[in-house]
Structure formats: C-alpha cells, structure tokens
C-alpha positions in Angstrom: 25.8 28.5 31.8 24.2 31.3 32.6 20.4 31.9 33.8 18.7 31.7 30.3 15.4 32.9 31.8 16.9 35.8 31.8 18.6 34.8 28.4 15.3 34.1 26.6 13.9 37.3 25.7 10.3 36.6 24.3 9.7 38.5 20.9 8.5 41.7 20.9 6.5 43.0 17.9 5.8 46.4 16.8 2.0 47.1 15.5 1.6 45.8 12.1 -1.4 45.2 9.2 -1.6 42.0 7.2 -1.8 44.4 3.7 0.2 44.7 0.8 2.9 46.1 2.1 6.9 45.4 1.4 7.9 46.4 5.2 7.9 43.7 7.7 7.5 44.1 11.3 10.2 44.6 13.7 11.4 41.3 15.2 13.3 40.9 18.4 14.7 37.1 18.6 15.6 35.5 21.7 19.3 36.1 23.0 21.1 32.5 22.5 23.6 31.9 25.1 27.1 31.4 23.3 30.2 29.1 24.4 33.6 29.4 23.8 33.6 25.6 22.2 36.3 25.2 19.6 36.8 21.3 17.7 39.8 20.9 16.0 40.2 19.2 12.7 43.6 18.9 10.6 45.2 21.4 13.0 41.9 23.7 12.2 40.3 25.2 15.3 36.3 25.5 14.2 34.5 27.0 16.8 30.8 26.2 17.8 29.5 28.3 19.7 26.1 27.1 20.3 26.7 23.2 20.6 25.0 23.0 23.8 21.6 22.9 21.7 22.4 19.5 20.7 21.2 18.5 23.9 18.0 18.2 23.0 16.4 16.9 26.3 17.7 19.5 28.5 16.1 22.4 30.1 18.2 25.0 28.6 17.3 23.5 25.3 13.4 23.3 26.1 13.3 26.3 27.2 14.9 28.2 23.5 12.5 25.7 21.7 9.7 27.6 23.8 11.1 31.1 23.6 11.9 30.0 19.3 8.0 29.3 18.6 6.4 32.2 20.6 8.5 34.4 18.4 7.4 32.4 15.3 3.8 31.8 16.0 3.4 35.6 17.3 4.8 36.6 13.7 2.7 34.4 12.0 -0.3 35.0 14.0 -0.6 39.0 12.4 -0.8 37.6 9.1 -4.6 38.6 8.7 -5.4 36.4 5.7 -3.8 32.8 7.5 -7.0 31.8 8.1 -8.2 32.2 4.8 -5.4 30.3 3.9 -5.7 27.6 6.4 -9.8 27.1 5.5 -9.2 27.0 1.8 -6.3 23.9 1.9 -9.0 22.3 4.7 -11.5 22.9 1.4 -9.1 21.3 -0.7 -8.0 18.4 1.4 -11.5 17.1 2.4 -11.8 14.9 -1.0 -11.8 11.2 -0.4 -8.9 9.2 -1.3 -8.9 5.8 -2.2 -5.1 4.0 -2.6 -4.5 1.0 -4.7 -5.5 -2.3 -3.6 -3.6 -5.3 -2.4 -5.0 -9.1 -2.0 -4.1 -10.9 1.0 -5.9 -14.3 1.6 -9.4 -13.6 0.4 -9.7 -9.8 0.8 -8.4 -7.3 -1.3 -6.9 -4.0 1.7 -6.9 -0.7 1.2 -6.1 2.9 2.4 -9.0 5.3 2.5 -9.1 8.6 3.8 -12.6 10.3 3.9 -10.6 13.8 3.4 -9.6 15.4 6.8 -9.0 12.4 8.9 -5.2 12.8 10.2 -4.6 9.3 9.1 -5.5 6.8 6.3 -7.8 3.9 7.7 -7.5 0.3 6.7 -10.0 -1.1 4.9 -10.7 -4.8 3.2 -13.3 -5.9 1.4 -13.8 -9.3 -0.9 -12.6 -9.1 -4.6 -15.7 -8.0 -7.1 -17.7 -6.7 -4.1 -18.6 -3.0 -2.6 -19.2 -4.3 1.0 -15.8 -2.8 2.7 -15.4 -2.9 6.2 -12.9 -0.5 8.1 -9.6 -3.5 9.0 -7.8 -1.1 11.5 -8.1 2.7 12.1 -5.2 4.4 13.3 -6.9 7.4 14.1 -8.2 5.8 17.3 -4.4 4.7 18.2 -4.6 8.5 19.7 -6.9 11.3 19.7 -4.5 13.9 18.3 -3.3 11.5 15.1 0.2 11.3 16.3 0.7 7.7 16.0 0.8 6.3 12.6 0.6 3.3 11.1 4.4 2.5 9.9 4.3 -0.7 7.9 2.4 -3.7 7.3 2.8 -7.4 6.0 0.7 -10.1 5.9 1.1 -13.4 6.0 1.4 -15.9 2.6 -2.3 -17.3 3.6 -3.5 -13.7 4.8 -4.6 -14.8 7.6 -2.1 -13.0 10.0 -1.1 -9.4 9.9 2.1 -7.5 11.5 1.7 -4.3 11.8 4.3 -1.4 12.6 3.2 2.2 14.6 5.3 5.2 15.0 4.5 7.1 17.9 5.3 11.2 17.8 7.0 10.5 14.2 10.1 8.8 15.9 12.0 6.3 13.6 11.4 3.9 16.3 8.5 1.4 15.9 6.9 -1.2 17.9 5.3 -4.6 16.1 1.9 -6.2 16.6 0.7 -8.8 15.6 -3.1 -9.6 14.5 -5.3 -12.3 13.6 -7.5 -11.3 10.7 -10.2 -13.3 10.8 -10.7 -11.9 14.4 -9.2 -9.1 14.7 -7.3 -10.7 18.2 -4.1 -9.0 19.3 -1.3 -12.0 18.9 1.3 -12.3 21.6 3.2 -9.1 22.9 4.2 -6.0 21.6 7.5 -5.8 20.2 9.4 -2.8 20.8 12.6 -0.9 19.7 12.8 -1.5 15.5 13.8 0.7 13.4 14.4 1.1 9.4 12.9 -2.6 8.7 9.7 -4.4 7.8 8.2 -8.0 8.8 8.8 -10.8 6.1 6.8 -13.6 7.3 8.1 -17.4 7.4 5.0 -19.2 6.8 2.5 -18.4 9.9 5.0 -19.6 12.6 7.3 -15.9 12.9 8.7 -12.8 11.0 12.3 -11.6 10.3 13.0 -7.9 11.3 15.7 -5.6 11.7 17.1 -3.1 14.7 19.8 -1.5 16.4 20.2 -1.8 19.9 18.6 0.9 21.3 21.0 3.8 22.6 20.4 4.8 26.4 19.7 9.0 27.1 19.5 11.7 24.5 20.2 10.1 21.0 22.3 13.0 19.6 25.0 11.6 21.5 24.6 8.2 20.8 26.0 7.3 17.5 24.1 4.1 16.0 26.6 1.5 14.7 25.0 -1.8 13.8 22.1 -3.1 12.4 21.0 -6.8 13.3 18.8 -8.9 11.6 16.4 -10.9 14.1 13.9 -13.9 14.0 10.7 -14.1 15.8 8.6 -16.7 16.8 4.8 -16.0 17.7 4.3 -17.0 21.2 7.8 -16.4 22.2 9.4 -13.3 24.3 11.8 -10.6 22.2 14.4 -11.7 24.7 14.6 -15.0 22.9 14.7 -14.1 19.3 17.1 -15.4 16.9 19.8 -13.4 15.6 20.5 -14.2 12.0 22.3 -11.7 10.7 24.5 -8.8 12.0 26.7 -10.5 14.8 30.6 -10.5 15.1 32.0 -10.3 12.1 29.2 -9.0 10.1 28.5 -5.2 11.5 26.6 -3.2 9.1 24.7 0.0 9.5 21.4 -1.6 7.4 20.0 -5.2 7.4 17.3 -5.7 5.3 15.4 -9.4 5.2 13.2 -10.0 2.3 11.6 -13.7 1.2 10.5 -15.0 -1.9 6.9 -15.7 -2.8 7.1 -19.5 -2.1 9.2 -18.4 0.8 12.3 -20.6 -0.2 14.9 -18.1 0.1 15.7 -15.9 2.4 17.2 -12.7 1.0 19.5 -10.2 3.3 20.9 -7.0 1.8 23.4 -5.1 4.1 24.8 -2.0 3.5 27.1 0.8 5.6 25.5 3.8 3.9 22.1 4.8 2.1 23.8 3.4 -1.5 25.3 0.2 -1.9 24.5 -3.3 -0.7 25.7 -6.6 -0.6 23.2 -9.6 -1.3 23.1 -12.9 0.4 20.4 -15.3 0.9 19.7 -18.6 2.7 17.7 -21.6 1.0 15.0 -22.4 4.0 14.3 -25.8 2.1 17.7 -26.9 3.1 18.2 -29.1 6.1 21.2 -26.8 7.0 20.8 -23.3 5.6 23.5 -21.4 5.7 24.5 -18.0 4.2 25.1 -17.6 0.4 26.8 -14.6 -0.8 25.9 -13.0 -4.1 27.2 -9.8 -4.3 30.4 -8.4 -2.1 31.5 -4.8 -1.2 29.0 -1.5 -1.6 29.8 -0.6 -5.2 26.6 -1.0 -6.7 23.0 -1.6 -5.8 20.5 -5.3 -6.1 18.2 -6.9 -4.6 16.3 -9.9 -5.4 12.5 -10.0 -7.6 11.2 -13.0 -7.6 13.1 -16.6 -8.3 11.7 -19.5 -10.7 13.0 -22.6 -9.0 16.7 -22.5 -8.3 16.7 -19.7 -10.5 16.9 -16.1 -9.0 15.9 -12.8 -11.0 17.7 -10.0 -10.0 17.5 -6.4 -10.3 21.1 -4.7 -10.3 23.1 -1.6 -11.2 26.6 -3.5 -11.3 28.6 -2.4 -14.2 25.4 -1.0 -15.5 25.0 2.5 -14.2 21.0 2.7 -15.4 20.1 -0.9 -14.2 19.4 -4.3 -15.7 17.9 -7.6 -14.7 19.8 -10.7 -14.7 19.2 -14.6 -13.6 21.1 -16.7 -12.2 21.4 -20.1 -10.4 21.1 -20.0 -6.6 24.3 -23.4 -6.6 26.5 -20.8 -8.1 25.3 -17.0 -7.7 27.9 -14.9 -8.3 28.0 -11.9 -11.2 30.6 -14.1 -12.8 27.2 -16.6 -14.0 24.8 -13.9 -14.1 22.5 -14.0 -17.7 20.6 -10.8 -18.6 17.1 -10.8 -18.8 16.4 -7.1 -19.2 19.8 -5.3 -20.3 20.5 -2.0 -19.6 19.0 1.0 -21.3 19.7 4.7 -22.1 16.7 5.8 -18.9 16.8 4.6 -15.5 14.9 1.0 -14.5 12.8 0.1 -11.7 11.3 -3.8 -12.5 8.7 -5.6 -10.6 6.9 -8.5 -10.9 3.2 -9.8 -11.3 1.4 -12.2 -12.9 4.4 -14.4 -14.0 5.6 -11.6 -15.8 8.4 -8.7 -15.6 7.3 -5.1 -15.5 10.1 -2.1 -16.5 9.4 0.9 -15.0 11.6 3.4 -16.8 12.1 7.1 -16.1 12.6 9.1 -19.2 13.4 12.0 -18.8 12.1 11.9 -15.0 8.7 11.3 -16.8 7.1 7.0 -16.2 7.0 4.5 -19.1 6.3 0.6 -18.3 7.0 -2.5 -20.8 5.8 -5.9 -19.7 8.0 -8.2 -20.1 8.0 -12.4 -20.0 10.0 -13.7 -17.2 12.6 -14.8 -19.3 13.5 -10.8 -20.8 11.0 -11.3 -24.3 9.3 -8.3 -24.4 5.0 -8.0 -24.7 3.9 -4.9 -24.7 4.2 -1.0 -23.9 1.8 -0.4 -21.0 -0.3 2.5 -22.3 -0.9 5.1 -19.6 -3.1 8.0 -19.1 -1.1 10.3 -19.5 2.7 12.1 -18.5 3.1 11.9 -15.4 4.4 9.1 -12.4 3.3 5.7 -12.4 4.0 3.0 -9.2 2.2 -0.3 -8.3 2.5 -2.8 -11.2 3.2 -5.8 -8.5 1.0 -9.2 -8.0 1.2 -12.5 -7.0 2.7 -14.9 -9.5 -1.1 -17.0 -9.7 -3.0 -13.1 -10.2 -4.7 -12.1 -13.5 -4.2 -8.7 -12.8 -3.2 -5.8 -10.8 -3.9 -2.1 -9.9 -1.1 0.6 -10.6 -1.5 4.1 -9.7 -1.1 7.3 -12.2 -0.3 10.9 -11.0 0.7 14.0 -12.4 1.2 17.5 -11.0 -2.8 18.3 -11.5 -3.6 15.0 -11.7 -4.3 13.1 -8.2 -3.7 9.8 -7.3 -5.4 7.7 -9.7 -5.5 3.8 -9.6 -6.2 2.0 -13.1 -7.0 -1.8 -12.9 -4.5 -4.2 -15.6 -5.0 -6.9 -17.1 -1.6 -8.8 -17.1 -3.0 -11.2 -20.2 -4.1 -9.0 -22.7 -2.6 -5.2 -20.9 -6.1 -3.6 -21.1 -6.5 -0.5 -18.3 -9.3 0.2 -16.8 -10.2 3.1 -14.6 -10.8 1.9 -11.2 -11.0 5.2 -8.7 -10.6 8.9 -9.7 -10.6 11.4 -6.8 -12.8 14.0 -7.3 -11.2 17.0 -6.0 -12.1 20.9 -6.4 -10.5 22.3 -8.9 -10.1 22.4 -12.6 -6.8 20.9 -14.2 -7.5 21.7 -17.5 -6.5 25.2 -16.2 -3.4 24.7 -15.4 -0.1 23.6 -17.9 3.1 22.0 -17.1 6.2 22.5 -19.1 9.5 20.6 -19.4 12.7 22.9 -20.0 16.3 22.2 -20.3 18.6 25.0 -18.8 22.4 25.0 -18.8 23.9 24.7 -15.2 27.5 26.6 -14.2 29.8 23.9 -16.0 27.5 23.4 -19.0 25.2 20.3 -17.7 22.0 20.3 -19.2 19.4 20.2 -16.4 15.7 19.1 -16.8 12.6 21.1 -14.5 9.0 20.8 -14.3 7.2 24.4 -14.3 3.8 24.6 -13.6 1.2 27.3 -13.2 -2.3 28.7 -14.7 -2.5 28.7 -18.3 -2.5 32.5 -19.7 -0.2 33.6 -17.3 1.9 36.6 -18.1 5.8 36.6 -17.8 6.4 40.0 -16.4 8.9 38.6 -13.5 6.3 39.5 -10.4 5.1 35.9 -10.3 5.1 34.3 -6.7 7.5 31.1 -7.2 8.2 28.5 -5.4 11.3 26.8 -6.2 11.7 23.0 -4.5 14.2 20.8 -5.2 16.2 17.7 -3.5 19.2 16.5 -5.2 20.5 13.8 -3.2 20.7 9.9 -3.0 19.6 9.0 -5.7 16.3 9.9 -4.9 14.4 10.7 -8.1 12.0 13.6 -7.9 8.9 12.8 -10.9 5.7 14.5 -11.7 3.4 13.8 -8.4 -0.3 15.8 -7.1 0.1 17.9 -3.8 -3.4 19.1 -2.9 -1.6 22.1 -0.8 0.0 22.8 -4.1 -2.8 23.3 -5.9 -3.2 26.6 -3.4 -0.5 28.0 -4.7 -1.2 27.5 -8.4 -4.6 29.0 -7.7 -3.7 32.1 -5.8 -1.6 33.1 -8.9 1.5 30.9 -8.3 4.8 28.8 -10.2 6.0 25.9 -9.1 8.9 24.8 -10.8 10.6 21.4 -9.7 14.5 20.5 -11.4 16.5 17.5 -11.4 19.1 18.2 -10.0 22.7 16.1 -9.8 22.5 13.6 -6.8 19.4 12.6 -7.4 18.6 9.2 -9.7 16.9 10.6 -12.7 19.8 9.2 -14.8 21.4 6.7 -13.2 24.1 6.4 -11.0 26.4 8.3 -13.3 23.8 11.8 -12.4 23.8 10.7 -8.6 27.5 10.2 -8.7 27.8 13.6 -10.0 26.6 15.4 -7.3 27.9 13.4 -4.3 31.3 14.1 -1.7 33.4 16.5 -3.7 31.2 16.7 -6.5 28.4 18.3 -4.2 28.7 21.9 -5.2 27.0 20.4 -8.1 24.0 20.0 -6.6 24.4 23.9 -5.6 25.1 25.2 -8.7 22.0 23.2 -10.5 19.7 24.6 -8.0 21.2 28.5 -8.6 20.8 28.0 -12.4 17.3 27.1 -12.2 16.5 30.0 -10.0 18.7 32.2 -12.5 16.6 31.0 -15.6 12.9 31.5 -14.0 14.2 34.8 -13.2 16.1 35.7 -16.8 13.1 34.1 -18.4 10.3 36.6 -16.5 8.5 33.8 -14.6 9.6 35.7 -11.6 12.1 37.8 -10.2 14.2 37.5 -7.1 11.6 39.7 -5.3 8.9 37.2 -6.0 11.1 33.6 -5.4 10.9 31.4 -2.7 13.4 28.4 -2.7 12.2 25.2 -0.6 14.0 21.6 0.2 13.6 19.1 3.0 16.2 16.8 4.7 18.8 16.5 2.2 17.1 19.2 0.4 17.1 21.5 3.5 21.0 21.5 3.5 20.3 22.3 -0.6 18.6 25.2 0.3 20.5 26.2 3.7 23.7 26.1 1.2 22.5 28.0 -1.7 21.3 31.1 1.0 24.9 31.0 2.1 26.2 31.0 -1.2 23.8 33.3 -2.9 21.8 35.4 -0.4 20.5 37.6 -2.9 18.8 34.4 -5.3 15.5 34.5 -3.4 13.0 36.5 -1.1 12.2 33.9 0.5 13.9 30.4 2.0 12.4 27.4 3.6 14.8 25.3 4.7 12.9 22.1 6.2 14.6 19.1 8.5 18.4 20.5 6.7 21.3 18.6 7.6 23.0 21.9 8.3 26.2 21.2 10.1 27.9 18.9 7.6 31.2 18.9 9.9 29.2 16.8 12.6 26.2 15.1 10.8 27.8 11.6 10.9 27.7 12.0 15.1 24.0 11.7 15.2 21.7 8.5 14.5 21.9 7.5 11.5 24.1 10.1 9.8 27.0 8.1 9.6 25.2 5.9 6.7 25.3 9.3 4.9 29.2 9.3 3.8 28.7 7.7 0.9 26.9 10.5 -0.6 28.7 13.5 1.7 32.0 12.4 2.7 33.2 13.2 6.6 35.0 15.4 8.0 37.2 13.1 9.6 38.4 11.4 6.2 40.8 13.6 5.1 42.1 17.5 5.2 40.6 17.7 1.8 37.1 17.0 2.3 37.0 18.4 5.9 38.1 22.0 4.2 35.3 20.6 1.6 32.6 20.1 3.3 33.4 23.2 5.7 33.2 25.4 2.1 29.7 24.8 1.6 28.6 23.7 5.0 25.5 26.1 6.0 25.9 26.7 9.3 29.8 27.3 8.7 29.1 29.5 5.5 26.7 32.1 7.6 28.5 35.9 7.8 27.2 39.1 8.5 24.8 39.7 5.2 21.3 40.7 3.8 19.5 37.1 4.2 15.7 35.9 2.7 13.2 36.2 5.0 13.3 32.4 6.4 11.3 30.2 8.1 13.0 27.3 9.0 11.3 24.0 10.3 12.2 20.8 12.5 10.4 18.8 15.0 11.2 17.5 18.6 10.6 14.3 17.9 13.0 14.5 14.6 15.6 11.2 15.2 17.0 11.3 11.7 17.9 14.7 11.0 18.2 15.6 14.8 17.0 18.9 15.5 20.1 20.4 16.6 21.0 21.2 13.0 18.1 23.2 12.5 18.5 24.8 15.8 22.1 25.5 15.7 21.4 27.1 12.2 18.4 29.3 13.0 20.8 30.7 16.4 23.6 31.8 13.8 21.6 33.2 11.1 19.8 35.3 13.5 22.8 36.7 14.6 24.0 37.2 11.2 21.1 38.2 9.5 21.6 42.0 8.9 18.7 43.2 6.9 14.9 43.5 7.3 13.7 40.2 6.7 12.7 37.6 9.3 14.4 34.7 10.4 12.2 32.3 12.4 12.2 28.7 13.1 8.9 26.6 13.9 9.5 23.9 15.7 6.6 21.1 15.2 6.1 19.1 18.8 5.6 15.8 19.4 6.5 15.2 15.6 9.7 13.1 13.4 10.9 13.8 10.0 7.7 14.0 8.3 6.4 10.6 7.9 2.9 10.0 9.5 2.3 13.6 9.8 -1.7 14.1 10.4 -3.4 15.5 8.5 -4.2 19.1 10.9 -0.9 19.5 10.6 -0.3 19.3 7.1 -2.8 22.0 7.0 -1.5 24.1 9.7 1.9 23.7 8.2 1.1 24.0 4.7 -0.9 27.7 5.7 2.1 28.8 7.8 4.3 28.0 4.7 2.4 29.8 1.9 1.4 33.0 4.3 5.0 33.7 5.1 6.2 33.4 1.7 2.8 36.0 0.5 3.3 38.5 3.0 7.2 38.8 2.7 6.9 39.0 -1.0 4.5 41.9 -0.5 1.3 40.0 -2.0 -1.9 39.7 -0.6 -3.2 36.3 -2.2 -7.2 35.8 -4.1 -8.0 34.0 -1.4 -7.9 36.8 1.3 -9.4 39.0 -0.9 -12.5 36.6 -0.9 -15.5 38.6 1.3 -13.7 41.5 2.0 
C-alpha cells in the first residue's frame, strides 16, 4: 500500500458565506488509495476496490477516518447559522422527562431526565409518595456520557438488581449486579454479552445469553452461535452453566425468558432476526429437561404469561396478523393449541397485567388496545387520548393497575395511570415542552406505489401552510423486519416543523404494519419493493406541491440507510438532499460481518444462488454507484458501530466521491467512540441533530427562522 500520508489530502475550501445562496463551496475529498481486489461469485468477477477499509483498527484506516471528518466538520463549520441551530434544539431538549413507572418490591423505578443530561437517571420512589431518590446515575459511569445503561431486571422480591452498561455504544455489555436496599456492588463484573437480558431464578442467579467473543478486529470475525448461560451469584463466569446452545443446538439468537412464578423456563432460538422456535423447561420438575413447542423458523411466538400448566401464547403461525392461543405445558404442540384471541384484520401485540390480556392492535399504523379476560372474553376498548402510539399496558398478575404511555408526532411522551378493574385513565405526567401543538396538523394519505399497492404515510407540518412545492422536506422511512414505524414525538423534529418544514413518514413494505404478509412483501427478491414504495412517496409530495425535488431530503438508518443508499442509486434525481445513516451498503458482503448473517431471512446472500447474488448486486448501493449528478449527502457511522460495521459506510462514501460528478457535497461524519445509536448522549443528539438540519438548509438554498433571529 502506498504512503497514504501522502494519500490523504486534507480538504481544501474555497471562501464561502452561510446566505441564501444555491452554490456550494468547492470541496476537495481525500484521495482513497484503490486495490486491484476482485471476488468472484457464479463465475462473476466483482471488483472492490477499497476493501482494505474494512479493516477498521488499522492505521491506514484511522488515518481516512481522520482525513474523512476534517473535510466534513470544515464544511459544516461555514454554515454561519449552525449555532443557531444547535442552541435552539439545546432550547428544545432541556424539558424534563418523566418515563413510565415499574414496581419492583416496594418501590415503584423510573427514568428521569432533567432535559440535557446525556443519559436518563434511575430513580425509585414508594407507591403514593413524591419522595424520589436518584437509584443509579449513569451519567457518573463517565464524564463524557458514553456509557449507558443497557438493560435492567430485577429480581421477583425486588430486592436485587442486574444491570447491563454499554461502553462507546458497542453491542457488547458487561453485567452487575446490586443489592437494592444498599446499593452494594454483588460479586464480579460479568463481561462479554451481547443481544440478551437477565431473567432472574429466584435470588440465587440469572440466565443470559452470548457469543464467544471473536479475537482482533470483528469485521473479520463472523459470529456463529449464540449460547444460553446460567449464573450463580458468588460464583466465577468461568463456571457458569451452559443451558442452551451446545452441540447440536447452534443458533445465531438465544433468548431466556421466565414466567412470573418463575416455573418455566422459556428459550426462543432463532438463525435470523424473524422466526423462532419455543421450548421451555418446568423448574418445578425434579429433572427438567427441554420441551419443544414450536420447530423450524416459519413463524414468530413467544410465551405471556401461563395459568398453572397452562401456557398463553402469542403467535403468528398460520395467522399472518397474530393471535393468542393456550395450551397445556404435558402436551404443547400447535396440534393442541386453543385460541384465546383469534386473529384479526390489523396487526397484534398482547401483554398481560392485572390477570387480564391487553391487544395492542395497529390500525392502520395508528394504536388501539382491548382488555381482554385471560380466557379471550373481551372487557372493554381502552379509551386513549388521542391518535397516536401507545406501549406499556404490562403488570404483575396481583396489581390493580398500570401506567401506559401515549405519543403522537406533536405530542410527547405521555404516561396515563389505568385502572385494570374498571379501565378508568388518568393523567399521570405530561412534559411540558416549548412549543405549541395545536399549530401543527398531521395527515394520513394513501398513494399508489409502482405495481399498484396502496401505501399509507404520515405528513406533518404547520397548519396554513401553502402547497407551492418549495417546502423543505424531510422524507424518513425504514421498511425492513418487520419493524413497524407509528406516530412517535422527536423533540429535534419539532425544529424542523418550526423553521417552516414537512415531515412525511410511509409504511413501507418490509416493515410489520400489516402483518407478515406486508413484511414478506418486501423481503429477499421482493426487496425492490421497498424501493419503489419509498420513490412513490417522494413522487406524490412532489406531484402534490408539498415540495419539489429541489426542496427534499430523503433520510433512513441501518436497514433504512441501505433504503436510502438504494433509492440515490436508483433515482439520483428524487432528492436534494440524502442522509444515509449506519446503511448496510454492500449487500454482496453484509452477512461477513457480526451479526449480519442473521439478516438472510429478510435479504437473501449472495452466496445462495446465481439468482439472488445478480439480485442483490442490482440494487446493492455501493455496487449501483456510476458516474452521475448525486444529492448533496452526508453520510453517517460511528467507530464504535459493531452491528452495521463501519466499513459499509466507508466503502460507500470512497465510491460515491469518486462518482459523484455534479456540485453537490458528499461527506461522511464519522461519530467517535460511538455504536449504532443506542445510548447516544444527549450532546450528541444535539450536535448531530444541528449538523443534520444545517446541511440539508444550506444545500436546499434556505436560510432557516431561526438564523434569522437577531440579525
């Protein structure tokens, strides 16, 4: 390789003003060092010509990340207004927010954050009292707020607490263990867990899950198994108990859950992100021993709650929208499964509290709840506050009631108090924040996609705005994995909406809005789906003058960064403006990193067939980039990123500079000592949030109210 400090050319920047303008200053990127790498799949030479930035613990590497952000941070330092921007979303932030409670013992815990603290603190306080006391503070874990609080679980009497912590954002966690009447650190630290929680077995030990823990730079260390271990307080890590995940039984996720009188052990295992088998062990039993429920990864279940021998199950098996069943732990199987709640025309998430059943439904990506007996007779339609998102509706079976929370796009996190007995809300905590919601509207619209597919999206923005097509937009989307995107408050939105702006949110295929049938849809060779929704709903908020193509800026993260990294390739001339956040970008070699092999089931590999590797090489963003007239970008990863591994970002940001052959900039800002956006402070929020929104103003040629405050 040659000398790349010679390589890295540090940007150079003609003199430019932060005004209204439409030309953007001359950008000079760093000179990435090419190879002459070529993979072959199916007798097809792809070359790849800047894999040596996979390596993301080498110099060479370091030393483009350093080159990479002085360009970026130069750029975005001669926005004049960014300041403006940044002190009005610190305005915005510094609200307090209060997040449901849960009891535990005799306390009742909570998150609180008094506004601009970079994490949420702990707190507890006894139920029907306003004496709180802060439980643990993660802000004191490190100055700088980059470790977070990752998970917590108490025990059955409260009097124990596990906790998780995420240092730098990494996927990786370490396990403590405290004493809650104290406060006393238990035993040691336990180290190297990953995607799992801590389900306590009375107050002796905890279940958890992990890999074993690749040695050297991750990206080329391909995570198989998970394993499923149990630990007993007061004993080493060396000698815990592997339950689940040995010879025999390799799968990519374990996943150990108990029931409430901690009878049954519950185990889901699964080789990608959808589908899981069940099992589960009866702890009463002299001899437990595993108990299969549900075989193969064709459909989706886990276990609620269980009455006795009886076990109520959620499931999507041979109901695409989801139903609960019972059925008899001697005899388990779907062939002696009863339904309690049967399937519906809208997507079900159930819970239980209080003895009872609670449906969560989406309809139409909009929350309705029905409380059910926990025997499937129906008792009511929870009334709630409005349209909007609504999670929590979970208790203890011996609980009278519960908290739930109710957000909408201007409406932030609210948490109501229920009454399970009689269904009675009442309002518990309302954020005061500053602005006005009744100025603001949000709309539901149905627009056809490419093949006829009707396809829902939020569209929010100041009431009385005119349609003329110069409206700054920002179009965000996900459609993958059966994630569902509903209604939900973003104080950095509000920003937007108040300088003027639309944000306009579709459902796209992939996602779970509808069931597994709509997630299906937009999965392995069905992906260009997901594409074509996305074009369609920029098409119809430009053919319906929200905006025009000089005024849109299209945004996705993870799954939705390869949503957006495809649709640039694919339609260059859609936006102004394209932010492209943690993207899986090189779809020919995702399934090589971490935990990207448990993403087949939704992409497909390369390495299946001929037919999906010339698939997925079609749409594949960083195969798809070409010589053209690109929106100015501003791609954005981390260091610290061990899911989506930076080296797709990087890799993508190295071609499209080369390719890029109009005026617009293409930059890529490259977070340190940060993941994939879990425990991200709260600074950085803001700084990112500012950089985000300044960008997408200045290359759309607008100069926002807020910088025009005091001028």
């Amino acid at each position: 390789m040659k000398n790349l400090n010679y390589l890295l050319i540090v940007s150079a920047f003609l003199a430019f003003s932060c005004t209204n303008k439409k030309e953007q200053p001359m950008t000079q990127y760093p000179v990435t060092e090419k190879s002459d790498h070529v993979d072959t799949y199916f007798g097809v030479d792809v070359p790849d010509p800047y894999r040596w930035l996979e390596n993301d613990t080498s110099e060479a590497t370091a030393k483009w990340v350093k080159a990479e952000n002085e360009v970026t941070f130069n750029y975005l330092d001669h926005i004049s207004y960014r300041d403006k921007v940044k002190k009005r979303l610190e305005e915005l932030m510094n609200y307090e927010r209060v997040y449901a409670p849960t009891k535990h013992g005799d306390w009742e815990y909570f998150y609180k954050n008094n506004g601009l603290q970079n994490q949420n603190v702990l707190y507890r306080k006894k139920p029907g009292s306003n004496d709180e006391e802060v439980f643990i503070d993660p802000n004191k874990f490190r100055e700088d707020g980059t470790i977070s609080l990752a998970g917590t679980s108490f025990t059955k009497d409260g009097s124990l607490f596990g906790y998780l912590i995420s240092e730098g954002g990494s996927d990786w966690r370490k396990a403590i263990v405290m004493d809650t009447k104290t406060k006393e650190i238990l035993g040691d630290t336990l180290k190297d867990i990953k995607f799992s929680g801590l389900a306590w077995k009375g107050n002796d030990g905890f279940y958890y899950s992990s890999y074993d823990k690749p040695k050297g730079s991750e990206l080329s260390s391909m995570t198989q198994h998970h394993k499923l271990y149990y630990h007993k307080l007061g004993t080493p890590q060396s000698d815990d108990k592997l339950v689940f995940g040995g010879p025999g039984q390799e799968r990519r996720y374990v996943w150990a859950s108990l029931t409430e009188d901690e009878r049954f052990l519950v185990i889901s295992a699964a080789n990608s992100t959808s589908g899981n088998e069940l099992y589960f062990m009866d702890l009463a039993s002299d001899h437990p021993k595993l108990v299969t429920v549900v075989s193969g990864f064709d459909s989706e279940q886990y276990v609620l709650e269980n009455e006795g021998d009886e076990l109520i199950i959620q499931t999507n098996l041979d109901a695409p929208n989801g139903k609960v069943v019972r059925t008899n732990a001697a005899n388990p199987t779907s062939e002696n499964w009863i339904d309690v709640i049967p399937e519906t025309e809208n997507v079900l998430n159930a819970s239980t509290g209080g003895g009872k059943l609670f449906a969560i439904y989406l309809q139409d990506a909009k929350s309705k709840v029905i409380q059910f007996t926990i025997d499937g007779t129906k008792e009511r339609e929870v009334e709630l506050p409005g349209i909007g998102t609504v999670y929590g509706f979970n208790a203890l079976k011996e609980d009278s009631y519960l908290y739930y929370t109710f957000t909408s796009f201007t409406t932030p996190a609210t948490i109501y108090k229920y009454t399970i007995s009689d269904g009675a809300s009442e309002l518990y905590i309302k954020p005061k924040v500053a602005f006005n919601p009744e100025e603001y509207e949000t709309k539901q619209v149905f627009y056809s996609s490419k093949d006829g597919t009707k396809i829902p999206m939020f569209i929010v923005y100041k009431k009385g705005m005119e349609l003329n097509g110069k409206n700054a937009t920002y179009l965000y989307a996900y459609g993958g994995f059966n994630i569902s995107l509903t209604p939900s408050f973003s104080t950095a939105r509000i920003l937007w909406l108040e300088n003027g702006g639309i944000y306009a949110q579709p459902n796209l295929r992939g996602g779970g809005e509808y069931g597994e049938e709509w997630h299906l849809a937009g999965t392995k060779m069905n992906k260009q789906n997901v594409f074509d929704d996305f074009i369609a709903a920029g098409e119809y908020l430009i053919d319906n003058k929200y905006t025009s193509s000089d005024y849109l800026a299209i945004a996705g993260g993870s799954n939705g960064g390869l949503l957006v990294g495809a649709t640039m390739t694919q339609r260059p001339d859609l936006a102004k403006v394209a932010f492209p956040a943690v993207g899986v970008m090189d779809m020919l070699r995702y399934h090589q990193f971490t935990a990207g092999a448990g993403w087949a089931y939704d992409y497909g590999t390369a390495d299946d067939s001929k037919e999906m590797f010339e698939y997925l090489k079609g749409y594949s963003p960083l195969h798809n980039l070409k010589p053209a007239d690109y929106p100015a970008t501003l791609i954005t990863t981390a260091d610290h990123d061990d899911r989506v591994v930076p080296a797709h970002s990087f890799k993508f940001a190295a071609t499209l500079q080369e390719n890029q052959r109009g005026p617009n900039p293409v930059l890529i800002r490259i977070e340190t000592n940060a993941g994939h956006g879990a425990g991200t402070p709260t600074t950085k929020q803001i700084e990112q949030a500012a950089d985000r929104y300044s960008f997408a103003w200045y290359n759309m040629g607008i100069v926002p109210d807020v910088a025009k405050k005091d001028m």
